[in-house]
N, CA, C and O atoms as a Maestro MAE file, in Angstrom:
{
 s_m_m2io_version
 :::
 2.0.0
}

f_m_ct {
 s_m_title
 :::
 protein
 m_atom[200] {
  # First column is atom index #
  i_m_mmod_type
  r_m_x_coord
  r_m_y_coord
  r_m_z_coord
  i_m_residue_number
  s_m_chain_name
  s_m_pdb_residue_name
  s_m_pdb_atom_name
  i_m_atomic_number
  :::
  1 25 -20.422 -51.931 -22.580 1 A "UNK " " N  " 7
  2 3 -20.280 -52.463 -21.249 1 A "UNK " " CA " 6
  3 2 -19.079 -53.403 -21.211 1 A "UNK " " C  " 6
  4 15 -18.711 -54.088 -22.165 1 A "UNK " " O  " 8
  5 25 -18.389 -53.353 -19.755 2 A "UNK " " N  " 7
  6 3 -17.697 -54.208 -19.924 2 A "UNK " " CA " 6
  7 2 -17.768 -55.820 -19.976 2 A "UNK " " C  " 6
  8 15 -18.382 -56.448 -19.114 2 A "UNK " " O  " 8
  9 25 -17.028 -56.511 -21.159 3 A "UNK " " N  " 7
  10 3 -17.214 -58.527 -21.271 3 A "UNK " " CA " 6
  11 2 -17.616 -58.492 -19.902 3 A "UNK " " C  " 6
  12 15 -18.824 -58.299 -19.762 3 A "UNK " " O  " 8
  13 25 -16.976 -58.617 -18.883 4 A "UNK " " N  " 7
  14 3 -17.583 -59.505 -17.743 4 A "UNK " " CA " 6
  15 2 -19.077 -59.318 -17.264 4 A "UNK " " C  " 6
  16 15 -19.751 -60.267 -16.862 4 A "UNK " " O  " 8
  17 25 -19.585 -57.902 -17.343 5 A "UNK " " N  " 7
  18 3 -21.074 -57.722 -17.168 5 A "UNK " " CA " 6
  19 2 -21.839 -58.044 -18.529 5 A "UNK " " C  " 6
  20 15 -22.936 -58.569 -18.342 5 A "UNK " " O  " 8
  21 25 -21.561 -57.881 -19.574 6 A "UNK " " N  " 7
  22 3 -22.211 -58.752 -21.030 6 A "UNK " " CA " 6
  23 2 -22.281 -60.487 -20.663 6 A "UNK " " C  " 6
  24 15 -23.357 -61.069 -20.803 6 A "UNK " " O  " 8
  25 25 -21.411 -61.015 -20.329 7 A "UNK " " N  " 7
  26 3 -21.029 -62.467 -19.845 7 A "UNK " " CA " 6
  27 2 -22.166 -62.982 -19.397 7 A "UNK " " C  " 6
  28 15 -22.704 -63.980 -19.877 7 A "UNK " " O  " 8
  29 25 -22.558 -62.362 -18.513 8 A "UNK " " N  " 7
  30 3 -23.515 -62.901 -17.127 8 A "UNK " " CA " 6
  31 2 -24.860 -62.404 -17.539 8 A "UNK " " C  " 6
  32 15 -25.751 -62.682 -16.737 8 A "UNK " " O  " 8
  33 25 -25.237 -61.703 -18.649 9 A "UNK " " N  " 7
  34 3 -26.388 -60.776 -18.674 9 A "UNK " " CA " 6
  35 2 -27.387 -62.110 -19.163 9 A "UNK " " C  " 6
  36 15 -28.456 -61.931 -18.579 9 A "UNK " " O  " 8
  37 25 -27.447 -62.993 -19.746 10 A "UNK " " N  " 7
  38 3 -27.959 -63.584 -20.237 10 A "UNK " " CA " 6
  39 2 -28.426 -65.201 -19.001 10 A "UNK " " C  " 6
  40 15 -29.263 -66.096 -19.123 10 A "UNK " " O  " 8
  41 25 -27.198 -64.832 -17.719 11 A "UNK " " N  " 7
  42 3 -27.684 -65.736 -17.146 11 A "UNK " " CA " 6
  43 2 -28.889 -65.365 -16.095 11 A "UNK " " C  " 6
  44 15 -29.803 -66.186 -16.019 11 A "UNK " " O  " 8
  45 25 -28.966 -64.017 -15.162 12 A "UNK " " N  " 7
  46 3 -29.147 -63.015 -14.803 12 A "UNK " " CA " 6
  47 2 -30.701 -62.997 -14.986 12 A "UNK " " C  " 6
  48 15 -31.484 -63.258 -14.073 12 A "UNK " " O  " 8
  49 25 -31.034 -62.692 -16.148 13 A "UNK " " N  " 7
  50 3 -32.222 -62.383 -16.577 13 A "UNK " " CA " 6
  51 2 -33.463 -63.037 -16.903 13 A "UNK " " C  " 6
  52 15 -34.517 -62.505 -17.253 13 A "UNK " " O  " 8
  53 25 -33.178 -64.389 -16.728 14 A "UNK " " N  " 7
  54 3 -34.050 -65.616 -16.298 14 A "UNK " " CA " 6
  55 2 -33.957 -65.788 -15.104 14 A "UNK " " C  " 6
  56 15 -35.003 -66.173 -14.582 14 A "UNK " " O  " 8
  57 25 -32.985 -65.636 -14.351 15 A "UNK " " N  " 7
  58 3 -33.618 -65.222 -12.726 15 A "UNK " " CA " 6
  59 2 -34.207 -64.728 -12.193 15 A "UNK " " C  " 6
  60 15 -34.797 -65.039 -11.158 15 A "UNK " " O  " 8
  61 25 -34.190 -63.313 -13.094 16 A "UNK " " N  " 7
  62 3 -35.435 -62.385 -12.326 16 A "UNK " " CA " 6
  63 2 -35.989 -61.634 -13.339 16 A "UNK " " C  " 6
  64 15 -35.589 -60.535 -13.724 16 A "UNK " " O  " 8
  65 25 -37.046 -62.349 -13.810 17 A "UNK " " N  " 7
  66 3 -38.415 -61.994 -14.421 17 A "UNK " " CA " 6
  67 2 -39.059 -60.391 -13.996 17 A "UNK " " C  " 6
  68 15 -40.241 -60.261 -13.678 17 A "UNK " " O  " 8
  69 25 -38.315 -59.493 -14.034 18 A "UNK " " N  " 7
  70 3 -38.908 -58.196 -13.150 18 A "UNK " " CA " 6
  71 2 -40.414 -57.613 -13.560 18 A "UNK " " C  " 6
  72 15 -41.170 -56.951 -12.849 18 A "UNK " " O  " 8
  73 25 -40.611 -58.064 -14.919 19 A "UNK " " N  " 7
  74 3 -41.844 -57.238 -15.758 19 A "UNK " " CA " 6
  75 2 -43.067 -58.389 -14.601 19 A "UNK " " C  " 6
  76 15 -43.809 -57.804 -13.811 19 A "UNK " " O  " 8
  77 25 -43.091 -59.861 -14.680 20 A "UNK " " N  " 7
  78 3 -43.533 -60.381 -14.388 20 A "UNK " " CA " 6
  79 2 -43.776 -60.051 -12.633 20 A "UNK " " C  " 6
  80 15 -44.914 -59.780 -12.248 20 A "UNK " " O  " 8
  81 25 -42.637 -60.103 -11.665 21 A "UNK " " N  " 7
  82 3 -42.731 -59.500 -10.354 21 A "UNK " " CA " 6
  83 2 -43.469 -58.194 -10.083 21 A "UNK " " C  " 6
  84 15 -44.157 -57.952 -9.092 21 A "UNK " " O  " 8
  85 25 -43.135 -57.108 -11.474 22 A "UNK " " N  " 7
  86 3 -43.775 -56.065 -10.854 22 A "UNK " " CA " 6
  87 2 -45.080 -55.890 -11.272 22 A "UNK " " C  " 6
  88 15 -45.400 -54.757 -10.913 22 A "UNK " " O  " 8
  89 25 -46.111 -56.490 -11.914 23 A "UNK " " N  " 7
  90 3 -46.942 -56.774 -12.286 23 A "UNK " " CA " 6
  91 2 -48.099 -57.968 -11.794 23 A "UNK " " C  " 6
  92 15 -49.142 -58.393 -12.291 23 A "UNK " " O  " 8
  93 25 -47.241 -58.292 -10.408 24 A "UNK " " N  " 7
  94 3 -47.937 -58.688 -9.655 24 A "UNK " " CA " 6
  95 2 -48.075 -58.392 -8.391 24 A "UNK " " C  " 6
  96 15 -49.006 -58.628 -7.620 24 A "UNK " " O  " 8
  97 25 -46.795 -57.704 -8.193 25 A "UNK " " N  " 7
  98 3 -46.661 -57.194 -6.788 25 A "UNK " " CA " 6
  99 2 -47.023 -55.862 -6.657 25 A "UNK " " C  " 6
  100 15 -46.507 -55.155 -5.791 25 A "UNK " " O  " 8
  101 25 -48.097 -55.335 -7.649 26 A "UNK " " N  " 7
  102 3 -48.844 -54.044 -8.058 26 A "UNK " " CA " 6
  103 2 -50.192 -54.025 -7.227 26 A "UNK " " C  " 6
  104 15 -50.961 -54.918 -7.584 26 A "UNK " " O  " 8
  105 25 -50.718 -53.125 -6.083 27 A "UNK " " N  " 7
  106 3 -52.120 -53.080 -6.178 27 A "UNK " " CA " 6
  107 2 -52.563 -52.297 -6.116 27 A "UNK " " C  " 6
  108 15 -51.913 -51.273 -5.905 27 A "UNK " " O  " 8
  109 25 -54.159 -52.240 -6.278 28 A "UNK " " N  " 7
  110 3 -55.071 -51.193 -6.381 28 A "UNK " " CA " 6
  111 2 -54.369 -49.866 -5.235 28 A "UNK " " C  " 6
  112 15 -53.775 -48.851 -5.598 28 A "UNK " " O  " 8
  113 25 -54.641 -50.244 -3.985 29 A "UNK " " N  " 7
  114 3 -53.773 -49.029 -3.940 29 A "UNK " " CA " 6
  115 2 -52.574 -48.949 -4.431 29 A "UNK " " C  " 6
  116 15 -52.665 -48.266 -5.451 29 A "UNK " " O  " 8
  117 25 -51.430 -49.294 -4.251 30 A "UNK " " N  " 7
  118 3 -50.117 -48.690 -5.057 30 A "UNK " " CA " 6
  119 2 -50.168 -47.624 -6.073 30 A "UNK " " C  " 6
  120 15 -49.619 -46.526 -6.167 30 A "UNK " " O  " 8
  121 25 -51.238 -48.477 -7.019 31 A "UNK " " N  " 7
  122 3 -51.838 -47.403 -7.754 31 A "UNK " " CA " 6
  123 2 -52.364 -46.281 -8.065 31 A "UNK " " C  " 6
  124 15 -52.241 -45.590 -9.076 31 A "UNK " " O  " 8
  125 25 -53.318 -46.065 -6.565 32 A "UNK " " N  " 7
  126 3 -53.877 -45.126 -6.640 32 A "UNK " " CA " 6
  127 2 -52.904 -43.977 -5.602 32 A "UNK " " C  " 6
  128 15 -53.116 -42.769 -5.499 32 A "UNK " " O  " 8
  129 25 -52.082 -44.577 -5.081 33 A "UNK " " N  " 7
  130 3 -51.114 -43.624 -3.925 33 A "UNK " " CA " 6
  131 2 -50.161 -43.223 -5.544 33 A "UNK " " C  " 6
  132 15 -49.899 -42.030 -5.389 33 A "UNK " " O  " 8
  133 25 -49.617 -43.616 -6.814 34 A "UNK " " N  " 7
  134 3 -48.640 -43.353 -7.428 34 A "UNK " " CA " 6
  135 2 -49.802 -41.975 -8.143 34 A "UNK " " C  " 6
  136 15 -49.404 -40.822 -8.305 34 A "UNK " " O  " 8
  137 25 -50.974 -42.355 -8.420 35 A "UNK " " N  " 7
  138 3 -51.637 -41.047 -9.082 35 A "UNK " " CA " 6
  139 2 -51.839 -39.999 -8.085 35 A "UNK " " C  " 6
  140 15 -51.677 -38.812 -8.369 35 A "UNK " " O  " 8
  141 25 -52.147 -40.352 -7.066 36 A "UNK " " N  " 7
  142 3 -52.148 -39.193 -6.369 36 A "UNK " " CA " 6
  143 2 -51.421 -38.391 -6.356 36 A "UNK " " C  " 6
  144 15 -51.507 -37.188 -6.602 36 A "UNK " " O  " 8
  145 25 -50.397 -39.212 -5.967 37 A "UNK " " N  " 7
  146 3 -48.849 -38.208 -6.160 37 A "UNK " " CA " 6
  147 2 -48.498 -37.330 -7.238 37 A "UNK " " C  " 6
  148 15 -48.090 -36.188 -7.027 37 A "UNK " " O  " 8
  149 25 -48.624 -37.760 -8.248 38 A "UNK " " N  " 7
  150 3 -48.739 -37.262 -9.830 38 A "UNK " " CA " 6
  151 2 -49.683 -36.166 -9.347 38 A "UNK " " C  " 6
  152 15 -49.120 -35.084 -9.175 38 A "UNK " " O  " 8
  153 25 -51.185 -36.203 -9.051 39 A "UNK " " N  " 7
  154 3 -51.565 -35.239 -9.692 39 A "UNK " " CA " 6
  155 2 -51.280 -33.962 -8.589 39 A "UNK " " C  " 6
  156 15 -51.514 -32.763 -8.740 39 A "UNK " " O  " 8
  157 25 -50.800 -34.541 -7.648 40 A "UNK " " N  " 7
  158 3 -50.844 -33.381 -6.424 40 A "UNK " " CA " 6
  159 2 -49.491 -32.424 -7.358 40 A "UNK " " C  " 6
  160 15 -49.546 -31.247 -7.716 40 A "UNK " " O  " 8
  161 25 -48.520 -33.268 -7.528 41 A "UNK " " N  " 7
  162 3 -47.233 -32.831 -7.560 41 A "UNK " " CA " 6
  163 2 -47.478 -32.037 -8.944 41 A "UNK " " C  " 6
  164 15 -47.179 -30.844 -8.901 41 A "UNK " " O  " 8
  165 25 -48.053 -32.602 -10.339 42 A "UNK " " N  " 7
  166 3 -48.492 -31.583 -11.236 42 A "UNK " " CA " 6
  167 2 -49.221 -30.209 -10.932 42 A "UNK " " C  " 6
  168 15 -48.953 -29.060 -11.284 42 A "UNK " " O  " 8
  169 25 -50.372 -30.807 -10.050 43 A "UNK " " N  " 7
  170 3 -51.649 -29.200 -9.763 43 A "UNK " " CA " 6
  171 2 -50.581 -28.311 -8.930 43 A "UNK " " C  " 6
  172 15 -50.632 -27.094 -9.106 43 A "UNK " " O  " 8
  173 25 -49.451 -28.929 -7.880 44 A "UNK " " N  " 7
  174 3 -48.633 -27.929 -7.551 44 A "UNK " " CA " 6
  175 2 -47.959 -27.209 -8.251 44 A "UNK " " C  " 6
  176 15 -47.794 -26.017 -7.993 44 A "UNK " " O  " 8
  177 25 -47.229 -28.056 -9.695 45 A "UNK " " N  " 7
  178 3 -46.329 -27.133 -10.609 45 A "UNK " " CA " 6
  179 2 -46.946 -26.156 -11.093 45 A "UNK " " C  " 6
  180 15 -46.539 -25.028 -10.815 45 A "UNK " " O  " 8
  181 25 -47.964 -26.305 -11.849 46 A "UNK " " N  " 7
  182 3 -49.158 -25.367 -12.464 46 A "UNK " " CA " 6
  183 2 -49.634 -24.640 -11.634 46 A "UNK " " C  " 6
  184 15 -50.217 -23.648 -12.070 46 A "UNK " " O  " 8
  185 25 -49.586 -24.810 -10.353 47 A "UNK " " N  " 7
  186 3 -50.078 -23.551 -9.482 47 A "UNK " " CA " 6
  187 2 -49.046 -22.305 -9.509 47 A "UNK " " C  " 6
  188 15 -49.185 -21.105 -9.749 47 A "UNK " " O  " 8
  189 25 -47.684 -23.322 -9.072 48 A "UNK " " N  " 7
  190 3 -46.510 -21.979 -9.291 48 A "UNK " " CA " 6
  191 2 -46.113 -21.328 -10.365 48 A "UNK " " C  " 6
  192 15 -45.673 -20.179 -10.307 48 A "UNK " " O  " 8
  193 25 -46.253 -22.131 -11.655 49 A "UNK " " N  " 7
  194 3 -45.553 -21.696 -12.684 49 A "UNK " " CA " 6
  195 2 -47.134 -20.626 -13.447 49 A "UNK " " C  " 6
  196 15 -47.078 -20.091 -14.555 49 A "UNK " " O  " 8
  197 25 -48.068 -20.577 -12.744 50 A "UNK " " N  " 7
  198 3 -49.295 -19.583 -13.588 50 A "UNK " " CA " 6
  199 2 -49.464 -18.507 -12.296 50 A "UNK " " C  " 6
  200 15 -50.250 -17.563 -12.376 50 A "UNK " " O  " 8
  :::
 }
 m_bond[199] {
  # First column is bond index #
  i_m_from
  i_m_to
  i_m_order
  :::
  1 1 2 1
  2 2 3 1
  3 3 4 2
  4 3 5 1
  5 5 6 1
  6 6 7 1
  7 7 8 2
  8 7 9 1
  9 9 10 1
  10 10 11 1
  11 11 12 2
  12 11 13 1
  13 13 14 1
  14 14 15 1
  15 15 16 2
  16 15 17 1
  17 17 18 1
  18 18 19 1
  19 19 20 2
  20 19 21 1
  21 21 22 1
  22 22 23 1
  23 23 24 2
  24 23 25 1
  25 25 26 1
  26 26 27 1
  27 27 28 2
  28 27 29 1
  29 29 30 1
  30 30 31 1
  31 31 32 2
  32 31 33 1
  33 33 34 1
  34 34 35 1
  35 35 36 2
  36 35 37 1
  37 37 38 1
  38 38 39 1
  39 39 40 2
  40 39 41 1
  41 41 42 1
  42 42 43 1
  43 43 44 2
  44 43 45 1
  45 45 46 1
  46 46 47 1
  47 47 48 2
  48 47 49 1
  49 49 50 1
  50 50 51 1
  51 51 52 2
  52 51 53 1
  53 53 54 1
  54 54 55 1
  55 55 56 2
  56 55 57 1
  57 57 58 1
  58 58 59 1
  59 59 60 2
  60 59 61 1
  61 61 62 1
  62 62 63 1
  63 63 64 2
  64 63 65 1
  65 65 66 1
  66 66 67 1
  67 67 68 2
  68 67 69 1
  69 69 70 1
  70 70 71 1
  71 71 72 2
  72 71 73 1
  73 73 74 1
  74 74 75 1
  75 75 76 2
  76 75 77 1
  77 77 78 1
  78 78 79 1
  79 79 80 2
  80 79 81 1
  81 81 82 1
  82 82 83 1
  83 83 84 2
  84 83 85 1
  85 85 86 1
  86 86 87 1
  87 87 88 2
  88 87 89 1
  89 89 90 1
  90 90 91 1
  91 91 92 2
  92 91 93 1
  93 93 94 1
  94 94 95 1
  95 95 96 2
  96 95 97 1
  97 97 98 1
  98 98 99 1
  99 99 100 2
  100 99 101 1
  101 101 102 1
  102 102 103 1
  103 103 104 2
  104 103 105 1
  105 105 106 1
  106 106 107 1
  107 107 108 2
  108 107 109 1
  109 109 110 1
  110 110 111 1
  111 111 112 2
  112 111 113 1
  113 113 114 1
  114 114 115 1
  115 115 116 2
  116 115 117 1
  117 117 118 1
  118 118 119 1
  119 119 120 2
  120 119 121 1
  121 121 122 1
  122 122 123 1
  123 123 124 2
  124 123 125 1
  125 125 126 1
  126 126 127 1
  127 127 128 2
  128 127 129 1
  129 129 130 1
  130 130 131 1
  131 131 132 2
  132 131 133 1
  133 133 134 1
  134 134 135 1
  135 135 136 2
  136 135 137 1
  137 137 138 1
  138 138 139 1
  139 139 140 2
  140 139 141 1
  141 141 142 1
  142 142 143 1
  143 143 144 2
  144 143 145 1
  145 145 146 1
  146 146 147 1
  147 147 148 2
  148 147 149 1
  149 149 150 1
  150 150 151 1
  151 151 152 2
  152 151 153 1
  153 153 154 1
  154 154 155 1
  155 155 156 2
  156 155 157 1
  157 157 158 1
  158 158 159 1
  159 159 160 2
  160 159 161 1
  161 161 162 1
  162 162 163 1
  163 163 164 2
  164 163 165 1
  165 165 166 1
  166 166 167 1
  167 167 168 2
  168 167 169 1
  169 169 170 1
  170 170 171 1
  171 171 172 2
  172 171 173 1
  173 173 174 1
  174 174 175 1
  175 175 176 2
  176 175 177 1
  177 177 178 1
  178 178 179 1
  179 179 180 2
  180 179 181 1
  181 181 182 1
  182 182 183 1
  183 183 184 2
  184 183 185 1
  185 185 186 1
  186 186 187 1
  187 187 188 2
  188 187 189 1
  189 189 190 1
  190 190 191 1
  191 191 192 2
  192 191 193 1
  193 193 194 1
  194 194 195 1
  195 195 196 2
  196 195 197 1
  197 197 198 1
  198 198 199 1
  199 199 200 2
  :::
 }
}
């Protein structure tokens, strides 16, 4: 990468805690709308590809 984005990476990343944000800004549904999706979008592949 280029020095100037290495430079700043270290200041950057104590600003924004992302593991921490997205691990709270997670809920029960979110969750259950991201599996859904999964399994619709899998049982569709497996429908076409058999």
């Amino acid at each position: 990468m280029p020095p100037h984005v290495l430079a700043r990476a270290n200041e950057i990343e104590p600003m924004a805690p992302w593991r921490k944000r997205l691990a709270m800004g997670l809920s029960r549904q979110d969750l259950e709308t991201v599996a859904a999706t999964y399994t619709a979008g899998f049982l569709a592949t497996i429908t076409f590809i058999a």
